[in-house]
N, C-alpha and C positions, 0 to 999 in steps of 0.2 A: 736298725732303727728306721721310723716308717720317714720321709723325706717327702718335703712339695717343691714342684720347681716350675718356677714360670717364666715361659718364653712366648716366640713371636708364633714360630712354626713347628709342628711335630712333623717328623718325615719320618714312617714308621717304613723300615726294609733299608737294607743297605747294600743295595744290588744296583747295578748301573742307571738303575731308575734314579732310584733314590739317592744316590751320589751325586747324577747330573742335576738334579733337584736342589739339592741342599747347596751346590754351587751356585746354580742361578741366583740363590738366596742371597748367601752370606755376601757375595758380590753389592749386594746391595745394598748391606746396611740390616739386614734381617738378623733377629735372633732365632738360629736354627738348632734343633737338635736332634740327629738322628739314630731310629729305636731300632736298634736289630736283635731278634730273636735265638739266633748263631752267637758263641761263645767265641769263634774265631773265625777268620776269615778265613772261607772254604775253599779248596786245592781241587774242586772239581769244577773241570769247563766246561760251561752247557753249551751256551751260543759261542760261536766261533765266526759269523760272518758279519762284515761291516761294510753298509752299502752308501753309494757316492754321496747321497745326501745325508748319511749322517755321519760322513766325514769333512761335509760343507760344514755343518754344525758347529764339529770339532773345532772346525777351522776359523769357524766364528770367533772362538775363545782362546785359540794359541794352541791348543791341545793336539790337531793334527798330525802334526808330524810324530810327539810323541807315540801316539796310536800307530803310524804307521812303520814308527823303526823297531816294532814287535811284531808286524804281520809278512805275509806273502802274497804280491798284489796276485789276480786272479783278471786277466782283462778280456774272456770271454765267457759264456756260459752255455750249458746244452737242454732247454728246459725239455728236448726228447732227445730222440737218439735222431740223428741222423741231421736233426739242426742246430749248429751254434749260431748266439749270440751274441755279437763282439761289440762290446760294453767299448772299448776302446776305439771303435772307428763309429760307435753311434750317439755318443754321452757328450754333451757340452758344457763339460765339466771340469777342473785342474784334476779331480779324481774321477775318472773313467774305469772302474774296476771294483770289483769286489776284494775286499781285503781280508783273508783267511788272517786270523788273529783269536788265539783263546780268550775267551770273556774274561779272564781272570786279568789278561795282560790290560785291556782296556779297564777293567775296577781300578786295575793297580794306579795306571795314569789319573781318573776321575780321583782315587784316595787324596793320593799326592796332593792335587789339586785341593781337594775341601781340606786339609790339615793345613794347607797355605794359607788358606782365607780363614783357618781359627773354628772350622766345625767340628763340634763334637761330637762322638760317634757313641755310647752305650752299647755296650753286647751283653748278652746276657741276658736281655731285654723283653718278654712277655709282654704283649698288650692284652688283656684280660675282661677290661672294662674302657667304655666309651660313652659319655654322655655331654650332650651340648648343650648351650643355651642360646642369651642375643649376645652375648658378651663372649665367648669363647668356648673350647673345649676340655673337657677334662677327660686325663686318661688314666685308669688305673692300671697299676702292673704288677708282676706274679711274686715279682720281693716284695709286696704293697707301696712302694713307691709311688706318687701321685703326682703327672704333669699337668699344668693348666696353661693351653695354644690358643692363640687366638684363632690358629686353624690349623688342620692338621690335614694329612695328608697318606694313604694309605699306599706304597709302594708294596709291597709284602706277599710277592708271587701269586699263585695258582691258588694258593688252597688261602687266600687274605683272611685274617681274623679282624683285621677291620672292614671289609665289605660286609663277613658274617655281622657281624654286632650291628653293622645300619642296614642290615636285612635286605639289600636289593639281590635281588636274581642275578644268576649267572647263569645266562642260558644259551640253549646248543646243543651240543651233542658229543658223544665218544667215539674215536676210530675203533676200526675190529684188527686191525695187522698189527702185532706187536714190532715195538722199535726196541734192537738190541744194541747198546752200547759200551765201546768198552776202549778203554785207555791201553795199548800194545803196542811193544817194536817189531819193526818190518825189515827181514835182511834183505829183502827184494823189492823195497815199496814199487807204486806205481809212479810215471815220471811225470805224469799231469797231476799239479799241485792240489785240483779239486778232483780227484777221479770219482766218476759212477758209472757205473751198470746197471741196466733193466734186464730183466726176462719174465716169463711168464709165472716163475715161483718169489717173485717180489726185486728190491732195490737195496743194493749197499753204495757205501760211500767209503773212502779215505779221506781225512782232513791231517795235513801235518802241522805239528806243533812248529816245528823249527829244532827242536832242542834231541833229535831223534827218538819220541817221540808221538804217536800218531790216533786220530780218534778215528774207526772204524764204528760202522754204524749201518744196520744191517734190519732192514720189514722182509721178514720171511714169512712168507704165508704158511709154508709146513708146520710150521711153531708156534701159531694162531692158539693152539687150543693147551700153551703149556703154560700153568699155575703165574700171577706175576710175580709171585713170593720163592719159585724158584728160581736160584743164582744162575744167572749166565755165565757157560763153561767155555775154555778155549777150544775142547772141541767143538763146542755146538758154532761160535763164531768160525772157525776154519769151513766148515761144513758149509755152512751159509754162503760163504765168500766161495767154495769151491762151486757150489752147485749155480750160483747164480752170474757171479762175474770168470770162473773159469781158473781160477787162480786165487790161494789165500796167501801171497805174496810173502812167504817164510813168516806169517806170523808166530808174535811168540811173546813170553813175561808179558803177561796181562796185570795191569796194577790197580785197574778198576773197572767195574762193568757194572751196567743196571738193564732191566725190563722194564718198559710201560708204554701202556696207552696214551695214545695225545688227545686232544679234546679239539672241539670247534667251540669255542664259547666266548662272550659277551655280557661286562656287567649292562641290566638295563640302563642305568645311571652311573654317569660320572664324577656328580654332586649331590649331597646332601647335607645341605645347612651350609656348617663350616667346615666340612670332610669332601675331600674329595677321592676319587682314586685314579690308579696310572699304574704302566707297565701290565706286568702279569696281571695283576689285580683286578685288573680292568678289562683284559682280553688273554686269549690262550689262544694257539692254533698249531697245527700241523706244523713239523721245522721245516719242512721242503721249503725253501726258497729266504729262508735263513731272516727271515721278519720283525720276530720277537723284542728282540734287545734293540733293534732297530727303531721300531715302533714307542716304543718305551721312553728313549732318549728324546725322541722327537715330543711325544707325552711334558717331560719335564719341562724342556725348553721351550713348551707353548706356554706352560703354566707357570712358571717361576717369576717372571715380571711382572704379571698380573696379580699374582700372591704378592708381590714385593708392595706395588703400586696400592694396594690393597692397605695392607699394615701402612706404609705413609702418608695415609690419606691421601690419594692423589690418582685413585681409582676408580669409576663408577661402578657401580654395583655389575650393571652390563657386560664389563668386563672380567669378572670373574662368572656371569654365565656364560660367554664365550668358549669358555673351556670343555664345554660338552657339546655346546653346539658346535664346533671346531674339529673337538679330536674324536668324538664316538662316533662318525661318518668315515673317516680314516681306520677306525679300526674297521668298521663294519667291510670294509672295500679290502682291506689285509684280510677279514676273516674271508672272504671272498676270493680275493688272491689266490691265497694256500689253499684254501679247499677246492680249486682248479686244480692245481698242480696235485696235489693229494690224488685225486680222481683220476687226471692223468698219467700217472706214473702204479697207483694202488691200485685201481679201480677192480671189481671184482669182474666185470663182463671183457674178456678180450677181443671183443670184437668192438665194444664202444670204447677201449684203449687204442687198438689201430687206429679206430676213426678221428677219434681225436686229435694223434698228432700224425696223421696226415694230412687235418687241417692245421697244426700248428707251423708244420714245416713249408704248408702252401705260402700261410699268410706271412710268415720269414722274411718271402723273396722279394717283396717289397718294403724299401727304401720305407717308407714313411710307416707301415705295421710295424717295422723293427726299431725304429726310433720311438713309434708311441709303447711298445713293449718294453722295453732296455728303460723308459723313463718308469713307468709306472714297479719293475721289479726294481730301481734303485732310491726309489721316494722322489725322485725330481720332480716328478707329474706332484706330486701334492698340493693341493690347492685348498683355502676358504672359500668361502661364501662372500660375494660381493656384500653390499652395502645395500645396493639399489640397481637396476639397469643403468642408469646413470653415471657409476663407475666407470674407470677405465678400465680397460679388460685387463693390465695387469694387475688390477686389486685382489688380492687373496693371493696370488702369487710369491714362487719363490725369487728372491730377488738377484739376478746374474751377479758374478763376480768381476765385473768391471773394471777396470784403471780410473782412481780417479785423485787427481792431482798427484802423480808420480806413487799411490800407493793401488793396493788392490783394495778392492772395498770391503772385504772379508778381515781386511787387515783393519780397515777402520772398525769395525763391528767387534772389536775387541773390547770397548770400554763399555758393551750392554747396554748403550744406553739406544734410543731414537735416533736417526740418520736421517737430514734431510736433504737430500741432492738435486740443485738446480743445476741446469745447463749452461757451460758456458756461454757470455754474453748476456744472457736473462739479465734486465735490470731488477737484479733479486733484492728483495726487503735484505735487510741486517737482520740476523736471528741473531736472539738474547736469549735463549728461554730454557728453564732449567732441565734440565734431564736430555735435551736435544744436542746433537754433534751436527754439522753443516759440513757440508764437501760439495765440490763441483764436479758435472761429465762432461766430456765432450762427443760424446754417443747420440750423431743425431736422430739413431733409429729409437733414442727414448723419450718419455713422455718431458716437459718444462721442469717440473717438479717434482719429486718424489719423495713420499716418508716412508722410512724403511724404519717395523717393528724392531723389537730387540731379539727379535728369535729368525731376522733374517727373511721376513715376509712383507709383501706390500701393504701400504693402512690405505694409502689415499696417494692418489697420483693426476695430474694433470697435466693437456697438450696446450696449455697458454701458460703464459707466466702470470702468477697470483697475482691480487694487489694484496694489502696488507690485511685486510677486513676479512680474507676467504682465509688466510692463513693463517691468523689468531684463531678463528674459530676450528678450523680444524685440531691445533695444535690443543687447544685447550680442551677439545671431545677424547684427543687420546694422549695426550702429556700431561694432562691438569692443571689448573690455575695457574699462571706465571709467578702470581705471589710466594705459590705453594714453594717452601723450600726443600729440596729433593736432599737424600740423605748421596755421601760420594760411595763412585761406583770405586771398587778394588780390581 
């Protein structure tokens, strides 16, 4: 029987995107409900890598630790051969490492989470039809079932049927080396928890599950030219692994494997109307350098209190375009990213693969290339767009993890809401204002005042202490109205 059902938000995918998503939500007071096309929750792990900044994130909302007592830290890296990069001696960070963990394992903690806060999740779920108006969106789906969102939200991978339906481009390009992968136990594995090898006939990987185990993953260029609709075989993986890293580590019981092409691609747009998209949806790239689900999360957690602020009234229009002027500069820089490393490890010319990372391993050996490299491969470097010159230069910025009045300030950043931190001693105004939390530092190397987003970035900061007249109005540009009453955060 055909059913209408009206909420706040449609979060269409139910993949780390869209899980982190529907949490920032419901956290807030949102009516979410999220569409998933999968009939069950799927037992194949794509992304496996979790980098420092999006287990700052985590760490925003409590969720850290869980993420981490499922993975294997990883605290340097070798973006060539003959240079690592010790994520550990260069990150200023509580997490300094890449954390090897199946994407499955982090769903599983984000599930947890939005079943706490009361989201509910549909599978089985088609999106088929999409049409908007000034008032919200309607979605049709493949049991005829009809939602009407005040906005909705397109999480729903690579191949989005909601990007298709608002027609924006995805644009870019396809790789030529196929990526072989495949789920197998190792009686020999390798003892470096991230192993790879290069040669001149392409790149494998080992990733261990933990559980014994292991995803091997293997661009062979020999294999370039075989069908992607033919099953990858244990021996063709053995072969791969022998010719290239020298050793197929006793592999063996293969329990799952795929073939394909990766893409470079970019929706043009991150908005349209009252749709938006994020994650896959919204960008694809190369895995080298483990991005994706990274990218994604980061996605949600810009967007979700803006969407909140939005439905409460207590958001300016501005702020929900922020959202593309924010994060499709960030993808463009990921799709950038990985189609370096792509080129550097893939590339077809070996003589522009020498060159390259014999400048990679040059620019290494200094102290300050390895710090600004290790931040930009773990998201730290992320940054918005100031305001004005006029800003303080830590505006846009990620905001350090501090001590402030016997807690971390990560640990404050738990209730989602605004964070306002004056200096000790500042004869600071009283804040009363709703949606905001007050804390004090004693950090003289920071600015008097600081308002920290709820997604853990800087709004507005200042090296004087306010009077009351510059701090209303700030507060009221990005907390809204005082009057306005804010729904409680969970």
């Amino acid at each position: 029987m055909r059913s209408t059902r009206n909420i706040d938000v449609a979060v269409i995918g139910a993949g780390p995107t869209g899980l982190m998503l529907a949490c920032e939500l419901a956290m807030r007071g949102v009516r979410v409900e999220l569409i998933e096309r999968r009939s069950d929750a799927p037992n194949i792990t794509r992304a496996f890598g979790v980098h420092a900044r999006t287990l700052e994130l985590l760490d925003c909302r409590g969720l850290a630790d869980d993420v981490l007592a499922r993975g294997i830290p990883v605290p340097a890296v070798a973006p060539t051969p003959g240079a690592t990069l010790s994520l550990a001696d260069t990150l200023q960070t509580r997490y300094p490492m890449v954390l090897i963990v199946p994407q499955s394992g982090t769903e599983h903690v984000l599930a947890a989470r939005a079943a706490q806060l009361g989201v509910e999740v549909v599978r089985g779920a088609e999106v088929i039809r999409l049409q908007q108006d000034g008032d919200g969106v309607t979605i049709g789906l493949a049991n005829n079932d009809i939602l009407r969102a005040r906005y909705a939200v397109g999480c729903d991978g690579a191949h989005s049927a909601v990007r298709g339906l608002l027609g924006v481009d995805f644009v870019g390009k396809q790789y030529q080396t196929h990526i072989l992968l495949a789920d197998v136990r190792l009686t020999q594995p390798p003892d470096d928890p991230a192993f790879a090898r290069t040669s001149s006939q392409g790149v494998v990987l080992v990733i261990p599950f933990g559980d014994g185990w292991f995803r091997a993953i293997a661009w062979d260029r020999l294999r370039d030219q075989a069908p992607l609709t033919e099953p990858v075989s244990m021996a063709e993986m053995r072969d791969a692994f022998a010719r290239i890293a020298g050793d197929d580590f006793g592999m063996s019981d293969m329990r799952w494997s795929s073939r394909f092409l990766s893409e470079r691609r970019q929706a043009r747009h991150y908005r349209v109307g009252r749709v938006f998209l994020a994650g896959d949806a919204a960008h694809v790239h190369s895995p080298i350098g483990g991005q994706g689900m990274n990218t994604g999360i980061g996605d949600a957690m810009n967007l979700g209190w803006k969407l909140a602020a939005a439905v409460h009234g207590s958001g300016a229009e501005w702020l929900l375009d922020s959202y593309e002027a924010e994060r499709h500069p960030v993808g463009a820089d990921v799709l950038a990213l990985t189609d370096a490393l792509n080129q550097l490890v893939l590339g077809r010319s070996a003589i522009r693969r020498a060159l390259r990372r014999l400048v990679i391993a040059s620019i290494l050996r200094f102290p300050i290339s390895r710090r600004l490299a290790a931040e930009r491969l773990s998201g730290i470097s992320i940054a918005y767009p100031r305001g004005s010159r006029e800003d303080d230069r830590m505006v846009g910025r990620r905001m350090p993890d501090i001590e402030c009045e016997g807690a971390r300030f990560y640990e404050v950043m738990r209730s989602g809401r605004f964070v306002l931190v004056t200096a000790a001693g500042t004869d600071a105004i009283a804040v009363d204002w709703p949606g905001v939390d007050h804390v004090v530092h004693t950090d003289r190397t920071l600015p008097a005042a600081i308002l920290v987003r709820p997604d853990g970035y800087i709004a507005w900061a200042t090296r004087r202490p306010p009077v009351a007249a510059q701090l209303s109005a700030v507060l009221s540009r990005w907390c809204g109205q005082r009057a306005k009453e804010q729904c409680a955060i969970r």
